[in-house]
C-alpha positions in Angstrom: 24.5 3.6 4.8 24.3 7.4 5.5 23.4 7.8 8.9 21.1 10.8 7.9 19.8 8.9 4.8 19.0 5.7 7.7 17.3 8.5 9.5 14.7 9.6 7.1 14.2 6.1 5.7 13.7 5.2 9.4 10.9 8.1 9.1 9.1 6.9 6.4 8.7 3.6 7.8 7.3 4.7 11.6 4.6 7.1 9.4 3.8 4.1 7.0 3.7 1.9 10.6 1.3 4.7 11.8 -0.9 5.1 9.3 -1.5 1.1 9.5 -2.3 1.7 13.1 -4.2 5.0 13.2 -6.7 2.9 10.8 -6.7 -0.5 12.1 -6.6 -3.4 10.6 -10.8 -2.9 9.8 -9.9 -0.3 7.0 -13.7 1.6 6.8 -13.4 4.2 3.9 -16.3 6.2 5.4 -15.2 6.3 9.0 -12.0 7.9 7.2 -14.2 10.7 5.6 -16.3 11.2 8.6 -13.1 11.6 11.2 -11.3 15.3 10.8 -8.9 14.1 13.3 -8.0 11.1 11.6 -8.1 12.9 7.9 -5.1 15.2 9.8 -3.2 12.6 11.4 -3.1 10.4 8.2 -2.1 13.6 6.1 0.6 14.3 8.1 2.4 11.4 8.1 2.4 11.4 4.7 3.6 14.9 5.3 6.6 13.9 7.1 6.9 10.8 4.4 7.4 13.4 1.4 9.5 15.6 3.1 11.8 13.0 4.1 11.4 11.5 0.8 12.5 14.8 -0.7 15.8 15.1 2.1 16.7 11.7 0.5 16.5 12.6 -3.2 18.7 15.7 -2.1 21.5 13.4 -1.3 21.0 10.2 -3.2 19.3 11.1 -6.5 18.8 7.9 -7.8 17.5 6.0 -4.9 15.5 3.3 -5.5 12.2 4.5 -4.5 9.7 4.4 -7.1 7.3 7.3 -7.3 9.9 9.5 -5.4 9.4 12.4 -7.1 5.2 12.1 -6.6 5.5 11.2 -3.0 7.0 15.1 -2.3 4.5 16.3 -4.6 1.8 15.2 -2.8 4.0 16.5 0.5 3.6 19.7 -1.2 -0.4 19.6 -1.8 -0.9 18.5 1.5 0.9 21.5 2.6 0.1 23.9 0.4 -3.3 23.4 -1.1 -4.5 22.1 2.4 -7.8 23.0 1.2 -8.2 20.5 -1.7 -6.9 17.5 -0.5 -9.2 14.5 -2.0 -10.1 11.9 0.2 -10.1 9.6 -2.3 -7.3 10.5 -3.6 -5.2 9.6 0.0 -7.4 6.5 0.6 -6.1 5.1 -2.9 -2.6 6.2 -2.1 -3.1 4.2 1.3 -4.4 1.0 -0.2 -2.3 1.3 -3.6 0.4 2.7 -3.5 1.6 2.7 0.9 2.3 -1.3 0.9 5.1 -1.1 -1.4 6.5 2.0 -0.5 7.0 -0.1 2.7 8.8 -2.9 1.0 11.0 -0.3 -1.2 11.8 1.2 2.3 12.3 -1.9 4.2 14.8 -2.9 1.2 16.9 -0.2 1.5 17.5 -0.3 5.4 17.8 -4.3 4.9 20.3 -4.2 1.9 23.8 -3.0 1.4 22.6 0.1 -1.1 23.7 3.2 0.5 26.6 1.5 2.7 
């Protein structure tokens, strides 16, 4: 595997891992809408999970990452329309979507794919 490739799928995983922790394992909706500083932290990880996201796609275009090309996007709301960011929108993404970008990513660093 790509050493830097590794690297940003090692990323992903530690934001997914800390998003998991930053809410617990008593997911409460409303104690996410109520908490700015836990609004930011979550956001950010999935900052740092489109951007690496979008470094991997730079280098291995076909990865097998489904949703790839919406994970940066919503790296680029995040970061660009700051202002707008729907809750609900990132809770869904956190109970929907999070878990098996966590497998996908898991696979990867498991398997032989990019060796």
């Amino acid at each position: 595997m790509k050493d830097r490739v590794r690297k940003w799928l090692l990323d992903i995983k530690a934001s997914i891992e800390s998003v998991k922790e930053y809410l617990g394992e008593q997911r409460n909706f409303f104690e996410y809408q109520q908490n700015k500083m836990l609004k930011r932290a979550v956001e950010r990880e999935f900052e740092i999970i489109g951007e690496s996201t979008n470094r991997i796609l730079q280098q291995v275009p076909d990865i097998e990452i489904s949703s790839a090309r919406k994970i940066v996007s919503l790296r680029n709301h995040i970061i660009h329309a700051y202002d707008s960011v729907s809750g609900e929108i990132i809770w869904g993404i956190i109970v929907n979507n999070l878990p098996s970008l966590e497998r996908e990513v898991v696979k990867l660093l498991e398997g032989e794919y990019l060796e």
